[in-house]
Each structure stands twice: as structure tokens, then as C-alpha cells.
C-alpha positions in Angstrom: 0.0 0.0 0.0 2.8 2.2 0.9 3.3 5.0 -2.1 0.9 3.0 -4.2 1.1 3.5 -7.5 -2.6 3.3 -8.5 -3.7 6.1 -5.8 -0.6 7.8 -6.9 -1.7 8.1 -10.3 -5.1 9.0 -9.1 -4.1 12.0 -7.0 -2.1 13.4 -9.7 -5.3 13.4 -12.3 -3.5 10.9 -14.2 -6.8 8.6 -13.8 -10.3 8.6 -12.7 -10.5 5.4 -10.6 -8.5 2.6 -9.4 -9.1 -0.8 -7.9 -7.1 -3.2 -5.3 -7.0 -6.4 -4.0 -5.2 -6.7 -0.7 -5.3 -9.1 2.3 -7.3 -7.5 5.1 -4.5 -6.5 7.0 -4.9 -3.4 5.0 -7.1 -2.1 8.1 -4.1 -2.2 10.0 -2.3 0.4 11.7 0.9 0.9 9.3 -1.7 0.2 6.2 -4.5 2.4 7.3 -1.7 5.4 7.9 -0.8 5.3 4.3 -4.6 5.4 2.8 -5.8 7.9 5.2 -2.8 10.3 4.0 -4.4 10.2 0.6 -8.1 10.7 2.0 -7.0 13.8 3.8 -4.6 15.0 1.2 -4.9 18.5 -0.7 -6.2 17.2 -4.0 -8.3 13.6 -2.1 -9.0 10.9 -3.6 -12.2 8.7 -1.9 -13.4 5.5 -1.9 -16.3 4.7 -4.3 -16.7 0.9 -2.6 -15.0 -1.5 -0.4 -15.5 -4.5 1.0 -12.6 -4.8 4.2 -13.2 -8.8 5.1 -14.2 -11.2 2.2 -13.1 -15.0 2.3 -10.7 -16.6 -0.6 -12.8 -18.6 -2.4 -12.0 -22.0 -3.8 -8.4 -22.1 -1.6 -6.8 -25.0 -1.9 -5.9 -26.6 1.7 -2.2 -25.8 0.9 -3.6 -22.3 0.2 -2.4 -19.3 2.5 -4.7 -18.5 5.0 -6.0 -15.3 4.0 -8.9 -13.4 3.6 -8.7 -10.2 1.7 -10.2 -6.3 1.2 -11.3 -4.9 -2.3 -11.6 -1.1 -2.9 -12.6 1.2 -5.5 -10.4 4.7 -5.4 -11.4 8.2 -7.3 -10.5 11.4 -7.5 -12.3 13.9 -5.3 -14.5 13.8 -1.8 -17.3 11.4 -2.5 -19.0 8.9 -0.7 -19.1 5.5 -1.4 -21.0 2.1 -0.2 -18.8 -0.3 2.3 -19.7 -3.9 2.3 -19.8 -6.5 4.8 -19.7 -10.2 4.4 -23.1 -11.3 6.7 -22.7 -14.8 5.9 -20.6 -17.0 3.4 -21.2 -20.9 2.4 -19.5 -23.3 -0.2 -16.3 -21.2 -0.4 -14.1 -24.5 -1.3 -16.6 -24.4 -4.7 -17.3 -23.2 -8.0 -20.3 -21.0 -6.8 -19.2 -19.5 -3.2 -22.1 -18.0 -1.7 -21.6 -14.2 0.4 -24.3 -12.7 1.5 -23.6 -8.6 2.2 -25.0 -6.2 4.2 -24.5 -2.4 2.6 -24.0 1.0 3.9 -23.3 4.6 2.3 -21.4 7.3 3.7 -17.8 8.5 3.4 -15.4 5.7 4.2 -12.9 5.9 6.6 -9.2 4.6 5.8 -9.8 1.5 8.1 -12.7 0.7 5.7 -15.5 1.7 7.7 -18.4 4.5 7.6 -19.0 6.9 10.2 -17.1 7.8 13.1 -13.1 8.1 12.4 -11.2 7.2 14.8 -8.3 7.7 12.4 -8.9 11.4 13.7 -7.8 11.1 17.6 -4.3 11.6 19.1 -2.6 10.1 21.8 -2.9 11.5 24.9 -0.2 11.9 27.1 -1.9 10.8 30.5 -1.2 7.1 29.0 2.2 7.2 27.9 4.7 5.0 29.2 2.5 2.4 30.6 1.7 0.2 27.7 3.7 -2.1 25.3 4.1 -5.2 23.7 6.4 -8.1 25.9 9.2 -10.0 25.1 10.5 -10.8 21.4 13.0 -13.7 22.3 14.6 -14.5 18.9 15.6 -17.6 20.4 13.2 -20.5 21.2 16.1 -22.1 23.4 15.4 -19.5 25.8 12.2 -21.6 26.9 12.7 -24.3 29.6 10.5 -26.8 31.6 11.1 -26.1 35.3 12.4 -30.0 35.6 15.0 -28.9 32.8 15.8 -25.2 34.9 16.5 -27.3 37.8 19.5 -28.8 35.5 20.5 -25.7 34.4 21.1 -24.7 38.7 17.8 -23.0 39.8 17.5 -23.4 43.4 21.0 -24.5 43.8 23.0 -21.3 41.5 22.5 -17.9 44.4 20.5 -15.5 42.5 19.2 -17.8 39.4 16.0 -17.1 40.5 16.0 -13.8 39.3 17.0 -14.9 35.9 14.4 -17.8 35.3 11.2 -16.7 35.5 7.5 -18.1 34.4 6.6 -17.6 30.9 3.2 -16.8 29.2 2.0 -16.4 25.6 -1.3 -16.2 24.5 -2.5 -19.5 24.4 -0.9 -19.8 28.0 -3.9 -17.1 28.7 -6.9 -18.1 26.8 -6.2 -21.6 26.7 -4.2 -24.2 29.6 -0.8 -22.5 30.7 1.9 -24.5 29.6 3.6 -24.4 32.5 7.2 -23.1 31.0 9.7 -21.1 32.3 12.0 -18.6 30.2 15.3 -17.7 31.2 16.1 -14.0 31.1 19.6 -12.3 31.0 19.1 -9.0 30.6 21.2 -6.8 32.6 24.1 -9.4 32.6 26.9 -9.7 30.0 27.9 -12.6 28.7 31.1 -13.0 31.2 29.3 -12.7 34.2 26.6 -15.2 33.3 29.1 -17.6 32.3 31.2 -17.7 35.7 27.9 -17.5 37.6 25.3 -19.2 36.0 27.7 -21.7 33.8 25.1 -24.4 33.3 22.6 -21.4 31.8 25.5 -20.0 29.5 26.5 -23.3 28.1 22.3 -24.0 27.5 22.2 -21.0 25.4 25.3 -21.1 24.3 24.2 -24.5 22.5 20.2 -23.6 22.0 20.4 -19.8 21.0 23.6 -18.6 19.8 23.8 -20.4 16.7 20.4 -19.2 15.3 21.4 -15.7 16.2 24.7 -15.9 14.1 22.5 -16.3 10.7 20.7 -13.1 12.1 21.3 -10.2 9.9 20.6 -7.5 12.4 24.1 -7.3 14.6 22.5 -6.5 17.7 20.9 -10.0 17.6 24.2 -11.5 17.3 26.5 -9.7 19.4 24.2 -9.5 22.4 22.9 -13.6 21.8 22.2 -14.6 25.3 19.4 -11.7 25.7 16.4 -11.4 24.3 16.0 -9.9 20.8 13.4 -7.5 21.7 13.9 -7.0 26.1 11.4 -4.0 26.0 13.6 -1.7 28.1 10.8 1.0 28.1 8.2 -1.5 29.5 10.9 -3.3 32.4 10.9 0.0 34.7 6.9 0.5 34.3 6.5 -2.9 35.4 9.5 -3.1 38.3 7.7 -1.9 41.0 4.4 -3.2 40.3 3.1 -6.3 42.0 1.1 -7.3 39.5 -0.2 -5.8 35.8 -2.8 -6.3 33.0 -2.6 -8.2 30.3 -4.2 -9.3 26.9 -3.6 -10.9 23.6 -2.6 -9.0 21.2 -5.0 -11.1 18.7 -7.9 -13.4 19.4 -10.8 -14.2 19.2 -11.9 -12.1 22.6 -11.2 -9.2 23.8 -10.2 -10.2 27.5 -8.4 -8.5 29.8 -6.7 -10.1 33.1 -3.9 -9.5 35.9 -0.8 -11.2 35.6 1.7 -11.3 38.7 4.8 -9.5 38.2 6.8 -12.5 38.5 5.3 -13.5 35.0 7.5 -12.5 31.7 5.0 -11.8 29.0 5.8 -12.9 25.4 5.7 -10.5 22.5 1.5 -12.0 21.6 0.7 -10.0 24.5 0.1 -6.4 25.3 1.2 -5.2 28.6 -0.5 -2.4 31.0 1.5 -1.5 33.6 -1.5 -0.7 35.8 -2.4 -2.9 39.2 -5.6 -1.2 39.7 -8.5 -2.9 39.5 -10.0 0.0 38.9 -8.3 0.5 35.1 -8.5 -3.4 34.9 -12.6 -2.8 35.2 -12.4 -0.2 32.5 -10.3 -1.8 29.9 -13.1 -4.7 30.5 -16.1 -2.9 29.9 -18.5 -2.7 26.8 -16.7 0.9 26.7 -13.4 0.1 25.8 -14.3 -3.0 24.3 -16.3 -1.8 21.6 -13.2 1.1 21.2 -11.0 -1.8 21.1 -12.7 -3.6 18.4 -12.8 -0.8 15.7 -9.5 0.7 16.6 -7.7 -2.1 16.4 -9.1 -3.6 13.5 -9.5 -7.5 12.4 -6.7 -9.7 11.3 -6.3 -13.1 9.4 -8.3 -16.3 8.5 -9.8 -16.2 12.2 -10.4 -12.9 11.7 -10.1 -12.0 15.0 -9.4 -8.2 16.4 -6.2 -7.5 17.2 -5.4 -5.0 20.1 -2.9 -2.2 18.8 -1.0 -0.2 21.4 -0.9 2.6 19.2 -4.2 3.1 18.8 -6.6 0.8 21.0 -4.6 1.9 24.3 -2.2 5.7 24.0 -5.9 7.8 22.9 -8.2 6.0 24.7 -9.5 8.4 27.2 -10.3 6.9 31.1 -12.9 8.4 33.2 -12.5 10.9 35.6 -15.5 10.1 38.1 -16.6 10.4 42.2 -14.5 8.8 44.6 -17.3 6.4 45.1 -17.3 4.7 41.8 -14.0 3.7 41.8 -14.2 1.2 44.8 -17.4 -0.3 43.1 -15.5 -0.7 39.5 -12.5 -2.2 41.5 -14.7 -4.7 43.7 -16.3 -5.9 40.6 -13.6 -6.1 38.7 -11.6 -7.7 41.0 -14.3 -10.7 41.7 -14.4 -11.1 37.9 -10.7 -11.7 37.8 -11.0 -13.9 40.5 -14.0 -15.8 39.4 -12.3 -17.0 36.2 -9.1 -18.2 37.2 -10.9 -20.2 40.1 -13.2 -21.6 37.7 -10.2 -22.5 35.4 -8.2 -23.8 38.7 -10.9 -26.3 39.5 -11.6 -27.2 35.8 -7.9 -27.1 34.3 -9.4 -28.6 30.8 -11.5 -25.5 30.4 -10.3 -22.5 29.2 -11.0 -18.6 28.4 -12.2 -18.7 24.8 -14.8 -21.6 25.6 -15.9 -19.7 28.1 -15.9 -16.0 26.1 -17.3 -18.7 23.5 -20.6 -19.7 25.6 -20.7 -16.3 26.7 -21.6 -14.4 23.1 -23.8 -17.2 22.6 -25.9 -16.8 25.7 -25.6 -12.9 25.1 -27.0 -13.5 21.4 -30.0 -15.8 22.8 -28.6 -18.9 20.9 -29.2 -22.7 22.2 -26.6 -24.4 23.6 -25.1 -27.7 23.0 -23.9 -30.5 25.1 -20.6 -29.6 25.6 -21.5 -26.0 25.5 -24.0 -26.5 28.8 -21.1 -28.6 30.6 -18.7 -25.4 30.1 -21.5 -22.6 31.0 -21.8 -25.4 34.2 -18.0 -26.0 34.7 -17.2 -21.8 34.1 -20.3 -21.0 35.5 -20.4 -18.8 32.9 -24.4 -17.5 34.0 -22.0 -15.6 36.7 -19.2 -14.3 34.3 -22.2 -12.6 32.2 -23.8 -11.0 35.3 -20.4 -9.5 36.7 -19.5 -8.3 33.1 -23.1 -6.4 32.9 -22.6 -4.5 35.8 -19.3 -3.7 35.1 -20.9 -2.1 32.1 -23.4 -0.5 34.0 -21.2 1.1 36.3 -18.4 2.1 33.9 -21.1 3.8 31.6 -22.0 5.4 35.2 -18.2 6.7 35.6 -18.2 8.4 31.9 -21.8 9.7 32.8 -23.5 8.3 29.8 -26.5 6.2 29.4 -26.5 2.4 29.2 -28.2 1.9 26.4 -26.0 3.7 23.7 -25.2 2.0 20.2 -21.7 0.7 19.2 -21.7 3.8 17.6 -22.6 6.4 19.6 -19.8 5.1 22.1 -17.1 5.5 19.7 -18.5 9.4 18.6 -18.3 10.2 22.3 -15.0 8.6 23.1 -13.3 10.8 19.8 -15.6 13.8 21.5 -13.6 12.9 24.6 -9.9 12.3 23.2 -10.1 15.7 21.3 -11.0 17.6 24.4 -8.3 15.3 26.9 -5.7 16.1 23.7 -7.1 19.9 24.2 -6.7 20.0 27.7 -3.0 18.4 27.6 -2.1 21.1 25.1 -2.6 23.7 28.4 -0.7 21.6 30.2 -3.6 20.2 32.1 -2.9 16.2 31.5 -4.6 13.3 33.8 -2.2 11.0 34.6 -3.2 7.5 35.2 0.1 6.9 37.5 1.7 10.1 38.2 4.1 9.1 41.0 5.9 6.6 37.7 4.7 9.0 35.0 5.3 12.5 36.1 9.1 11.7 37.4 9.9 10.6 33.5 7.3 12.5 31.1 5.7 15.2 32.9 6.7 19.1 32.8 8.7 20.7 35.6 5.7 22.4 37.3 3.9 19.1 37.7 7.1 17.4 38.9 7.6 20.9 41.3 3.9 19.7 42.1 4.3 16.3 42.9 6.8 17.1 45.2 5.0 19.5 46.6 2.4 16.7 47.1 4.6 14.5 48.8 6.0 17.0 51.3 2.8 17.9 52.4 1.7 14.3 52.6 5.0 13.4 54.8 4.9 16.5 56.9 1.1 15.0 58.0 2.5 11.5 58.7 5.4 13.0 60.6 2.9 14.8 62.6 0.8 12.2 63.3 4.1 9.7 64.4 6.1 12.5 66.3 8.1 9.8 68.2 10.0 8.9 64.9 12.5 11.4 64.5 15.1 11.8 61.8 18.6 11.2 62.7 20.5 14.4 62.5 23.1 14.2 59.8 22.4 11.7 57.5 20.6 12.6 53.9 17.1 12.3 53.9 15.5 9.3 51.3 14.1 11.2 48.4 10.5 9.7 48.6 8.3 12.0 46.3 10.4 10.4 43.1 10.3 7.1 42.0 13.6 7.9 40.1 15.5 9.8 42.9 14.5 7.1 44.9 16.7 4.6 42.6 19.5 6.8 42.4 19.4 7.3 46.4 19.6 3.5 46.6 22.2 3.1 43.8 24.6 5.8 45.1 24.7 4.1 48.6 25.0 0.6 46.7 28.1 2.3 44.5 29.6 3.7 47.5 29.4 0.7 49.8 32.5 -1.6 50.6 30.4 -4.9 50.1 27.1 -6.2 49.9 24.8 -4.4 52.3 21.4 -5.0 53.2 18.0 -3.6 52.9 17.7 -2.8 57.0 21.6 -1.1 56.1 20.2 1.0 53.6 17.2 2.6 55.1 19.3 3.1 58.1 21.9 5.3 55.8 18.7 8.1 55.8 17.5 10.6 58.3 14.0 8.5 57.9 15.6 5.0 58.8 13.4 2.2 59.2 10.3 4.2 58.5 11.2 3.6 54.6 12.5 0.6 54.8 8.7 -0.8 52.9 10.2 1.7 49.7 14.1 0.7 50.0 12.9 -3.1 49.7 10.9 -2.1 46.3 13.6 -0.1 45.2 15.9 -3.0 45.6 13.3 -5.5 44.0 12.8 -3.3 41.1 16.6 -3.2 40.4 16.6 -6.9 40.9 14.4 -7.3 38.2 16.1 -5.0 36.0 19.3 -6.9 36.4 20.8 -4.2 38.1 22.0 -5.8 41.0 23.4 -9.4 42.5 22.5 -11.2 46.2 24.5 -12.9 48.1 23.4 -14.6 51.3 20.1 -16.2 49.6 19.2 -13.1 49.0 19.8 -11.2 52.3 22.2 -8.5 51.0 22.5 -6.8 47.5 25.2 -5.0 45.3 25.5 -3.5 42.3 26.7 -5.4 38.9 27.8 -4.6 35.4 25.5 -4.5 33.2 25.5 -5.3 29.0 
């Protein structure tokens, strides 16, 4: 699509109409860029008809599994009629039958009529909070926990922090596999060889010789790390106990907490949020039907895929009453709860069979044999209820009636990004986790403000404890910033004459003990970053090289 030649040709008066036949990833992010550039351009051109999701007729089963778009492109502003496939039959014959449904309006560059969500921004009050995980480039990288014990966990001091449970997406919406990865980053290739030498000879053997064929050099010279170790998403997630999760595509849009401990692979999109409160609103009809068209559809399947770009960075929260938020958060929390007990005491059932019975039930369709053991098994009557009044009270927290269309939602969430975007242009900008975000993104009067914040909030506790006294002479522990906080805890690692503990550290500061609780995250987040080694099973901590 990119610079296509046909449009090209188009714009410059050269022709009067063009046609295409693409795969349906044309809806997609990158794709949809490139057509909307032409739609908005100077001299536009529009599109006269398209149909974004039609099946390959008479594929072979060797074929590619595909289905594809068709458009019509001419000169001008006009509108044009979109089709949708409503139902298709006999596709492996000589007379496929696709029944389509029709609408007319302008269509959008994501092949769709009506509201254009091409047309929002991204809103600074999510940044730095979402992202894809891990791209291993390296399948050796995967163990069974029988095969980690081999390789020294539980015997090598501080392996622990460098093997770590591993989930994909058909770990989430199907059974867990129950693998482990093994994770070097923060390590060269020295230091995991004289401490972890089992590890370094296992992907010395499984990794390295896969990376050497790899034409991009930083695959091959840094070959026991991950290809892809998302350093922007490792700090939002380090001090975090736990954070949200989903698959980047299937076949439902579910959203879940993961524990910390868990390394995400690259099929799933990360949200370094542990409120249940932004787990409830990311699970709601809301966001849901935002999701859906933002995102658009991908593959055979054809099943949405959840872009950071633009599902998650313009989608704007709620700002509600202090109320609502404990409501959102019970609910959402028992609906978290309620599926992975359901899928602890049924370990053959999983997500997608119960999402599956779900839409069924919703839709007022008859259930099948099977299908009534897994409404029974997930009791799935539940998982329906809690989801409706999630809806109910999320549509409560954006003040809007429950009983707006698909599209009525998305024309007042674009309403609402423009006038969040708006508002961040004046410098106004609500942060969903300003003690992480406003320390790295925000402006220096918010940063002055958070501070400001934290003072105040310290001065009250000091007055409320006025037997703890700080200890004349030593620095005082920076805790209004996340990041001063690290570099606090790093300078009195660096200047230390050994390992040291956590109780040593505090102790180093005017507070003491009364911040010992944020020392110990501190010291867990740099653990996790590969920033630091234990010694004494894990009783005191120093600083390491890192690659």
C-alpha cells in the first residue's frame, strides 16, 4: 500500500478510478496510515466501494490463509457504499455464496463508515504504561522447570531472578503451559558464564547459533538476551506487584492481571497498571467496543487484534466520584477472580470456551452439550452478570447512558480524546500513574507539584508519628520520586564496601526504618532490572555490570 502506484496516479489526475485487491491487513495500523494520507490530502482521492473482510474462495488446503479487502479509489470527496460479508457458504466451490450487508457514507481509511477514529491523538496521561512483551529471537530461551533445575535453579545464588515463568497467548486463553524462560538481561555474557555456567552453556548450545544467521548485529552480538527485552516496558512494570494483560490477537477481547513475577511474550500487550479500577475499564463494553474498531481484524480467524498505538495511547479513562471507583475495583476484582478459580478447578476449560458460551448466551442462541457442561463448569451465567454491571457502572463513571449503540460510544470517546488532547495542550494532563509517569514524562511544574504533594503528605504523617525522629546528619531518602529514589539506593549501593542490606540502607537516611517498605521495592525493582546481584540467599545486595 505504501506510495501505491494506482492512488498515486489518481491524485495526480493521471486517472479517474482505481481498484485493489489486498489481504485484510490493510485495516491495520501501518496500512491504514498510508490510505488515510491520501483521503485527507490536498487534491483527495475517496473510496467509491469497499469490502474490508471477504473469504478466498475456492483455496486449496495448501492455500495461505488469508482473507482479503477490495476497494474502489477516485479522485475527489465522495461517498461510497462499504460492504460487509453477513454470511458465506460453499467457499471451497465453483459458486461461493456471500451474502452482504451495505452501507453509504464517506469511508474511513480502516474501511468503515461513520465515526473516524483515524482522527484522535494520543494523549499523554497514558504514555509509558503500555507495550508489547518480550521478542525472544531464540526458542532455546524456553525451559521446563524440571530442565531449569538442571540448568542450577534453586542451587545457583540468584538464578531465580533470571528464570522466570513464561506466558504467551494460548498460555492465557487456553491451559498454561507451565514453562519457564530464562532472562539475562542486565548481565553480560562474562558474568553469566562464571555465575550461572550451566545457563550459558544452554544458550550457548540452543540460542547462539540461530542468532549468528541473524542479519541484524545486535541479535548477534548481544545472543544470550532477548532480541526484543522491551527496556521501556521493564521500569513501568519493576515496582508493580502485579499488571494487565491481553492478547494481542484473538478471538476475545479479554483483559486479566498477571503477577509480576510473570515474563510476557511478544503476543501480549502489557499495561502496567495494578488497579482494578483500570483493569474494570479496559473490561467494559466501553473500551471494548473502542478496542474492536481501533484495532481492527486480522487473518483467517479474523479476530481483532489489540494495537498499542491506537486501542490503548488515545483511549481516554474516566474521571469520576470517589465512590465509583471502589465499586469498579470490587467488581472487577471478583471477575478476575472468578475465572481463574473456575479455570483452577476445571484445568481442561479454558477462556475462549468460556468467552465462546458467553456471546452465545448474550445473542440468545441454544446451547449444546458440551457447551452447557462449560457454561456449568465456568459458570459462565456468573461471568455474564459480573460483566453487565461492570458495564453498567463504567457507563455510570463516563456519565452516559447504558443503552448507547456501538456507535454512539465511539462518537463520544473521539468527542472525549479531542478535548483530553485539548486539555493536555494547556498543560492540564490526567495522569493514570503520576508518581511513575510525572518523574519521567511530565513538565517541571507538575514534577515541582508532585513534590509539593509528597511534602505535604510526609509533613502530616510525621505529625501524626512524632516519636520517629530523623537522625540528624544523614541525607534524607528522596520519597516523592520514583527515580531519585533509585538513584538514592544506587549511590549508597556504589559507595558501599560490600554487599549491604536492605535494613543497612534505610538506616543510611534521616528516615531510617520508617522507609524501609520503599528501599525493599527499590531494591526488588533493580533486581528485576538486572541491576543488581545477592548474596546470602538473598539477604544482602550489590550493584553489577550491566550489558
Amino acid at each position: 500500500m505504501e506510495g501505491s502506484p494506482a492512488a498515486e496516479i489518481v491524485a495526480k489526475g493521471k486517472a479517474r478510478r482505481f481498484g485493489l485487491v489486498t489481504t485484510n491487513s490493510i485495516t491495520q495500523v501501518f496500512s491504514r496510515r498510508v490510505v488515510a494520507q491520501h483521503l485527507e490530502a490536498k487534491k483527495p482521492i475517496s473510496l467509491l466501494m469497499a469490502i474490508p473482510d471477504h473469504p478466498w474462495t475456492k483455496a486449496t488446503p495448501e492455500a495461505a490463509a488469508v482473507r482479503i479487502a477490495m476497494t474502489v479509489g477516485e479522485a475527489g470527496k465522495r461517498n461510497g457504499i462499504l460492504l460487509e460479508v453477513e454470511r458465506e457458504a460453499g467457499l471451497d466451490t465453483d459458486r461461493p455464496e456471500i451474502d452482504f450487508s451495505e452501507q453509504v457514507g464517506r469511508i474511513n481509511a480502516d474501511l468503515t463508515t461513520g465515526t473516524d477514529l483515524a482522527l484522535t491523538y494520543a494523549l499523554k496521561a497514558n504514555d509509558g504504561l503500555c507495550s508489547r512483551g518480550m521478542s525472544l529471537h531464540g526458542s532455546g530461551f524456553i525451559v521446563r522447570p524440571e530442565e531449569a533445575e538442571h540448568l542450577g535453579l534453586g542451587q545457583r545464588k540468584g538464578l531465580e531472578q533470571h528464570i522466570r515463568p513464561y506466558r504467551n497467548g494460548r498460555d492465557l486463553m487456553a491451559r498454561p503451559r507451565g514453562v519457564v524462560v530464562i532472562d539475562l538481561f542486565g548481565l553480560d555474557a562474562e558474568d553469566v558464564r562464571k555465575r550461572f555456567p550451566e545457563v550459558y552453556q544452554h544458550v550457548l548450545q540452543a540460542v547462539k547459533p540461530g542468532r549468528e544467521v541473524n542479519n541484524r548485529a545486535s541479535y548477534k552480538d548481544n545472543w544470550w538476551i532477548f532480541g526484543e527485552p522491551r527496556r521501556e516496558l521493564r521500569p513501568a512494570l519493576a515496582k508493580v506487584p502485579r499488571y494487565i494483560a491481553t492478547v494481542e490477537t484473538a478471538s476475545h477481547r479479554v483483559f486479566q492481571f498477571l503477577d509480576a513475577e510473570i515474563l510476557p511474550d511478544n503476543m501480549l500487550v502489557c499495561v502496567a497498571l495494578q488497579d482494578a479500577f483500570d483493569l474494570g475499564i479496559l473490561s467494559s463494553r466501553i473500551h471494548v467496543t473502542w478496542a474492536l474498531r481501533a484495532g481492527g481484524w486480522l487473518g483467517i480467524g479474523n479476530d481483532p487484534r489489540y494495537s498499542k498505538s491506537r486501542c490503548f495511547d488515545p483511549f481516554p479513562f474516566p474521571e469520576c466520584s470517589e465512590e465509583l471507583p471502589e465499586k469498579i475495583r470490587a467488581v472487577a476484582e471478583e471477575l478476575d477472580a472468578h475465572r481463574k478459580a473456575r479455570q483452577a478447578e476445571h484445568p481442561k476449560l479454558t477462556l475462549t470456551q468460556m468467552y465462546n458460551v458467553l456471546e452465545k448466551l448474550k445473542a440468545g442462541e441454544v446451547l449444546n452439550e458440551a457447551e452447557e457442561l462449560i457454561k456449568d463448569d465456568g459458570l459462565v451465567l456468573i461471568l455474564k452478570e459480573l460483566h453487565q454491571k461492570l458495564d453498567r457502572l463504567v457507563f455510570e463513571a463516563y456519565g452516559w447512558p447504558e443503552d448507547l449503540t456501538d456507535e454512539q460510544i465511539l462518537e463520544r470517546l473521539v468527542a472525549l480524546n479531542k478535548k483530553r488532547a485539548a486539555e493536555e495542550k494547556r498543560g492540564q494532563v490526567r495522569w493514570l500513574r503520576p508518581d511513575y509517569q510525572i518523574p519521567r514524562f511530565g513538565s517541571d511544574a507538575e514534577k515541582a507539584r508532585l513534590k509539593a504533594e509528597k511534602d505535604e503528605a510526609r509533613a502530616a504523617q510525621e505529625a501524626m508519628f512524632p516519636e520517629i525522629e530523623p537522625e540528624a546528619g544523614k541525607p534524607r531518602f528522596p520519597t516523592e520520586d520514583e527515580l531519585a529514589e533509585t538513584a538514592a539506593v544506587m549511590s549508597v549501593l556504589a559507595t558501599a564496601a560490600g554487599p549491604i542490606s536492605i535494613d543497612d540502607i534505610a538506616t543510611s537516611f534521616s528516615q531510617g526504618r520508617q522507609i524501609r517498605k520503599r528501599v525493599a521495592m527499590t531494591i526488588l525493582a533493580l533486581m528485576r532490572l538486572g541491576h543488581l546481584a545477592s548474596s546470602d540467599k538473598g539477604e544482602t545486595f550489590s550493584l553489577r555490570r550491566t550489558a
